[in-house]
C-alpha positions, 0 to 999 in steps of 0.5 A: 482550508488549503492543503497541499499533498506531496507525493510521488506519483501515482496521480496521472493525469489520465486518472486510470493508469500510472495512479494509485487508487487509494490516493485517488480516493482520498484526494477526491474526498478531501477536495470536497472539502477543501481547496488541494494541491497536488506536488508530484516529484515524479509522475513525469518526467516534465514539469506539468499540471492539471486537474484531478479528482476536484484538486490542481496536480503541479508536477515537478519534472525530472530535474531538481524536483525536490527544489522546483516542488518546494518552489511550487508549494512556494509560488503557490502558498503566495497566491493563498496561505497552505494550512497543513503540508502534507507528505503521503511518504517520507523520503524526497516527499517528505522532505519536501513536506518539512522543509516547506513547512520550516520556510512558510511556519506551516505545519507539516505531516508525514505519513510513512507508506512504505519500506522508508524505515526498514533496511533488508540488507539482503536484498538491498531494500529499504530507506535505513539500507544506504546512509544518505537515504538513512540521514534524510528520512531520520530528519524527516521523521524528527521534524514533520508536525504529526507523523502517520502510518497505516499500521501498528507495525509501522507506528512501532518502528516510528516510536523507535525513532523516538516520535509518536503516530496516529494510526491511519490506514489508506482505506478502500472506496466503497463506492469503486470497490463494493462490499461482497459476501464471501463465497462457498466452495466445496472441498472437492473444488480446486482452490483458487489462490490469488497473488497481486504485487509487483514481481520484485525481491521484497514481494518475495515470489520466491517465498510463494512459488515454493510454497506453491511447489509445497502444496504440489507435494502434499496433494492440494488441488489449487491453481494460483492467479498472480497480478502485477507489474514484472520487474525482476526480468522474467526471473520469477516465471523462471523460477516457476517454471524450474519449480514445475508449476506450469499449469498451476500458475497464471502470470497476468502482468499488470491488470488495470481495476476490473480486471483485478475485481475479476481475479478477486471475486473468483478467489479462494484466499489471496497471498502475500508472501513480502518481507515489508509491507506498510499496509498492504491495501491488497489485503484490505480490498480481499477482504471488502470482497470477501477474500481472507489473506493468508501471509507473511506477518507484515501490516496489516497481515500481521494486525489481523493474525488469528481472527482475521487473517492466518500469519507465518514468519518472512521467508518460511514457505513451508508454513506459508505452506501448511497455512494455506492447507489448513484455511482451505480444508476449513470452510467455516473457518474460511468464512469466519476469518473473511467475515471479520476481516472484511468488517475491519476493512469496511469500518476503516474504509476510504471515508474513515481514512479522509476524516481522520486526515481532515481531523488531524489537519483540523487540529494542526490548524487551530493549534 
């Protein structure tokens, strides 16, 4: 079959920075199976191509890129018939997707990734937050083929909107991110906490870092790693700072792969403090490496609450608080939560999620 991906980005032509891995991972997989073209709106700013992971990239470049990419699917569709269109997003990606679907009569999926149903008006975040944003991803929700989305979470905001999905979560590469077993710690060890997001209003750093101050006040003996691209301006280290957390946090900026497994394999527990989240694939990589998360009740966070992972409400850093203290002053609880978080994280791994997309696309096709 030919497959065409929609995206954002995340597919640089270095394939090592500027991407997102779990994109890669699957690109990689179906192009071992099919021919794939690639349609970026804006990984530069202009128009491009190139080869990635066994599929041909088409960048649109900064102007009229929702235009030139359904002109690219197009051009590209004349040389050899697309069986499925297929946006990972919905939003300007989406699209794209449906209404090169429309114009061709090839079917289109659209998986939602991210914050494009949500408005937290506090914050400003979301795609249902402005109307335009509101209208578009409304019609794309009501004309994609087949919508996915990696959690049940997200699967009930798309059936609010009156469409069924298929449960797809973006899975970890096993090979590039291996299995480990959790590690012992003792109760006389500090903790090591483990944060990796952008620093930004919807990761909510401000949740953390009082949660952090809380575990200060009540005695724990902890030290928190945070990974992630700064774009709040330095505001969040300030908080830190202000907070009287010097010493127990370590801000690393932006950390490419080997770096980030590092920080994993040292941790305690990672923590996720968002106000939105579809997934998160960090949640799931913790868990391949042995890592149970504690965090606020999001995706996969959420899905897991109790068995594999311990939830709190949005917002609530007094009981983020309190959690962290209650998986840290039980070992065996620990290692009970990360072994089945871990098993859920292996058996929905980067290969499960590629046969599950080309099974839906299969489906598209003979139908």
């Amino acid at each position: 079959m030919k497959i065409a991906l929609v995206v954002p980005g995340g597919v640089d032509r270095s394939g090592e920075h500027k991407i997102i891995p779990a994109l890669l991972s699957l690109i990689r997989r179906l192009a071992r199976l099919h021919e794939v073209h690639v349609f970026a709106l804006y990984q530069e700013p202009d128009p491009g191509s190139w080869s990635l992971e066994g599929a041909e990239v088409h960048n649109s470049g900064q102007s009229f890129r929702v235009l030139r990419s359904i002109g690219s699917i197009v051009s590209q569709h004349r040389i050899g018939r697309f069986d499925v269109l297929h946006s990972i997003w919905a939003g300007p990606c989406g699209a794209v997707a449906v209404a090169a679907g429309k114009l061709l009569r090839v079917p289109s999926v659209v998986h939602v990734a991210g914050g494009e149903l949500v408005a937290i008006k506090d914050i400003q975040y979301g795609g249902f937050y402005r109307l335009r944003a509101r209208l578009l991803n409304r019609t794309v929700i009501a004309a994609a083929s087949e919508l996915t989305a990696a959690s049940k979470p997200i699967l009930d905001r798309i059936s609010d909107l009156g469409r069924a999905a298929e449960r797809i979560p973006l899975g970890v590469d096993l090979d590039e991110w291996p299995v480990k077993a959790p590690r012992s710690r003792s109760s006389s060890e500090k903790a090591r906490l483990l944060h990796i997001a952008s620093l930004n209003r919807v990761k909510d750093q401000e949740t953390l870092l009082r949660a952090m101050r809380s575990l200060v006040e009540r005695g724990v003996d902890f030290h928190l790693d945070i990974a992630g691209e700064d774009v709040s301006d330095g505001a969040v280290e300030a908080m830190s700072k202000e907070l009287g957390l010097t010493g127990y946090v370590t801000f690393h900026g932006y950390l490419g792969r080997a770096g980030l497994r590092l920080l994993v394999e040292s941790a305690d527990a990672m923590v996720i403090s968002s106000r939105h989240e579809a997934g998160p694939v960090v949640v799931l990589e913790a868990a391949v490496a042995g890592v149970p998360s504690v965090g606020t009740n999001v995706g996969h966070i959420l899905e897991w609450a109790g068995s594999a992972a311990l939830t709190v409400d949005c917002q609530d850093f007094a009981a983020l608080a309190s959690q962290i203290t209650v998986l840290l002053a039980n070992e065996s609880m620990r290692h009970r939560i990360a072994n089945e978080a871990q098993a859920r994280a292996v058996r929905e791994d980067a290969d499960s999620t590629a046969q599950l997309f080309d099974d839906l696309y299969r489906r598209l096709s003979d139908g």
